[in-house]
N, C-alpha and C positions, 0 to 999 in steps of 0.2 A: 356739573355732569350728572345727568339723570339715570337713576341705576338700570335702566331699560339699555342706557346707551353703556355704563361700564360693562354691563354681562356681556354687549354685542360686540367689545371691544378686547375683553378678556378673550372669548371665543377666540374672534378675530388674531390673537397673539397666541393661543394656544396650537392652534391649525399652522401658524406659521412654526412655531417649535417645533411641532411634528413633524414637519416636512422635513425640518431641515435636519433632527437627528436620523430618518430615514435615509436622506441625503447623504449624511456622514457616513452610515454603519454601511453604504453600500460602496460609496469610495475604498474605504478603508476596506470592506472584503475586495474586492478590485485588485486595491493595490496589496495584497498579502497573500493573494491567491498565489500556487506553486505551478509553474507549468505542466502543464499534461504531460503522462509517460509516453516518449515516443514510439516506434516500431523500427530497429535498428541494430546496435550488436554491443556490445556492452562499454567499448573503448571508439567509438567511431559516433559521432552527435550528427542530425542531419533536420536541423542543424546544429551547430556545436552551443552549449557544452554537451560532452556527450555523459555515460553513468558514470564511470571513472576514467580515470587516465590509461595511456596506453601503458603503463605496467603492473596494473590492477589494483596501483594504489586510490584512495577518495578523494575525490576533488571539491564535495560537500555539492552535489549535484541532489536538487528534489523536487519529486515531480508529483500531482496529484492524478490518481486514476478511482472509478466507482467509488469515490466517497473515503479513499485510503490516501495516506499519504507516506512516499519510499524515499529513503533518504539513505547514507553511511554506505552505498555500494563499493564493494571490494573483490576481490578477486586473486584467487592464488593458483595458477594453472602453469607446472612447471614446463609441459609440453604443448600448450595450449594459448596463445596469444588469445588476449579480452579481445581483438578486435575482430578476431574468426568465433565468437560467444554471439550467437542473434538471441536479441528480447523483445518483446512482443508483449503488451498488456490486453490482456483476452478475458472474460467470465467463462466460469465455470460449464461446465456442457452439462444441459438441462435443466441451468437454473434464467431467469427472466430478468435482462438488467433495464431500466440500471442501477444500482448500488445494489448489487445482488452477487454474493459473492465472487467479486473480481480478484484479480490474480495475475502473474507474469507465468511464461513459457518461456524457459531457455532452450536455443536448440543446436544441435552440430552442424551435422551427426557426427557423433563420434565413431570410428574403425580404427581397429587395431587388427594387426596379424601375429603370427610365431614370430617369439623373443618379442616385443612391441610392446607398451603400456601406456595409458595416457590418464590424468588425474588433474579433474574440473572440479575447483572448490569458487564458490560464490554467496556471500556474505552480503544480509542489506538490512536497513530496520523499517520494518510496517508500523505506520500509528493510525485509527483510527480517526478523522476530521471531528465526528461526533458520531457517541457512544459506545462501545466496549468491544473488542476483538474476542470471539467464544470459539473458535474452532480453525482450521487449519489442515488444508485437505492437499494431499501431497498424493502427483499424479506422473509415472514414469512411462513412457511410449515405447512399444517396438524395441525391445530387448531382445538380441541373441548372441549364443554362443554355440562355438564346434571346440568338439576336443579339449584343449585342456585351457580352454577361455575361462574369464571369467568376469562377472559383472558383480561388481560391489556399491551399496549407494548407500549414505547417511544424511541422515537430516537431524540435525540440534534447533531446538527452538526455546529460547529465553525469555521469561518474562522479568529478568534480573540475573547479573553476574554469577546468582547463586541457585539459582531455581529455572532449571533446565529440562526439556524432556528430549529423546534420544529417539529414533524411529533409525533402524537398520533393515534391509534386505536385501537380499542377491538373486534378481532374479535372472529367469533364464529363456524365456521365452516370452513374447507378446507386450502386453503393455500391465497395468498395475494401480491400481488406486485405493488409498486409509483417508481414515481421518482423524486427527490429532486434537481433543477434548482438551482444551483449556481448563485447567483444577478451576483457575482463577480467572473471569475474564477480566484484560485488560486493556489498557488505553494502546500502547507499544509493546511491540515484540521486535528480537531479535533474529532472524534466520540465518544457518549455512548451511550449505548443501556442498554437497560433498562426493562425486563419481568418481571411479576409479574402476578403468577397463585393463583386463590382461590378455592377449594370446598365451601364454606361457610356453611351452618347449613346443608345440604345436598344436596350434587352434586358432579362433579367431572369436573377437567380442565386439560389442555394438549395440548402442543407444540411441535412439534420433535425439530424444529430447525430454527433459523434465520439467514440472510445472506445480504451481502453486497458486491454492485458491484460498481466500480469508471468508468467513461467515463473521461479521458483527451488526450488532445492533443499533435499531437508530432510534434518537428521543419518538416519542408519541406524538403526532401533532399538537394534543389537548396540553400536553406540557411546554410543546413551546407556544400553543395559544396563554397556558396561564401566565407567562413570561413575561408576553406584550402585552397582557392584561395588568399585572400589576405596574411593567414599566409605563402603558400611558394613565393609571391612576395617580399613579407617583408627581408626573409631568402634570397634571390636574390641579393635586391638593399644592405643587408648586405656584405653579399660576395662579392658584386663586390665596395665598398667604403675600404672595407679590403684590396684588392688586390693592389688599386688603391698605397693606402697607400706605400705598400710594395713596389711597382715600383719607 
């Protein structure tokens, strides 16, 4: 074998290598992709499975939307069945997706009247696909009260058992929107949300709907160019200590 003909044959095996881990890495994201998050209501799949069960327990349901991925859906609504909860995966208003800060909308509405209360908790974990979760933007619609109503909302956001931030407000009119700064950004967070509407001895409360939106980062191209770059040098100095061999 004339070395004209091993370099054209090395080539020749290298181009096939590539293909075929190409081949592989994209099977394999295929088959480990999570289904998209539907438009639906929190205990009702269409089609099933749907985010939890119809008693707001998890049923390990996950789904990928804008480059995030939501999983551990739960639910504790003692007046409020998951399957009257609609969710909706929607971006941010005014941001340009896609993977631009996306986000879910829960919505009722909820109403209450004198003597009446009703109290929607919903629990889920966001992870990042790739890059870092940095902020957390909590967004409450159409808010009102008469008399001696009241609206209370909480939001806990975890980036660990132990390291929690707490966002509280009771509004009273209109709609509402913070943004919640990451100390730390991270890969996963944990959210619950948390409404609790009164009429008390006479009045009346009401929420259409609450919503959350994630801002994270994504690698640079130039970094997952140096990636592929070092993985097909890697695949090179292989093929050719192979070749070596065989001569």
């Amino acid at each position: 074998m004339t070395l004209f003909t091993s370099e054209r044959q090395m080539k020749s095996n290298l181009n096939r290598f590539s293909l075929f881990a190409l081949m592989c890495l994209m099977s394999v994201s295929i088959v480990m992709a999570a289904p998209a998050c539907p438009t639906t209501t929190l205990a009702l799949g269409t089609p099933a499975p749907a985010y939890e069960n119809a008693d707001g327990s998890s049923n390990g349901y996950v789904c990928d939307f804008g480059g995030l991925e939501f999983s551990a859906f739960h639910s504790n609504t003692p007046t409020v069945p998951p399957a009257s909860i609609g969710v909706s995966p929607i971006y941010q208003p005014g941001t340009t997706p896609p993977n631009t800060n996306p986000g879910f909308e829960f919505n009722g509405p909820w109403l209450v009247g004198s003597n009446q209360a009703e109290d929607v908790s919903v629990s889920f974990t966001v992870a990042a696909l790739s890059g870092l979760l940095t902020d957390v933007h909590i967004q409450l619609d159409n808010s009102s009260v008469t008399g001696t109503g009241q609206v209370h909302y909480s939001e806990t956001v975890c980036l660990s058992a132990n390291n929690c931030n707490l966002f509280v407000d009771n509004p009273t009119t209109g709609s509402l929107s913070t943004d919640l700064i990451l100390t730390t950004p991270s890969q996963s967070i944990m959210i619950t949300k948390d409404l609790i509407i009164s009429g008390g001895s006479n009045g009346t409360a009401a929420m259409s709907d609450f919503s959350n939106y994630y801002s994270h980062t994504v690698p640079e191209p130039r970094a997952v160019s140096a990636l592929l770059g070092l993985g097909f040098f890697g695949i090179m100095a292989f093929m050719k200590r192979r070749q070596a061999v065989r001569s």
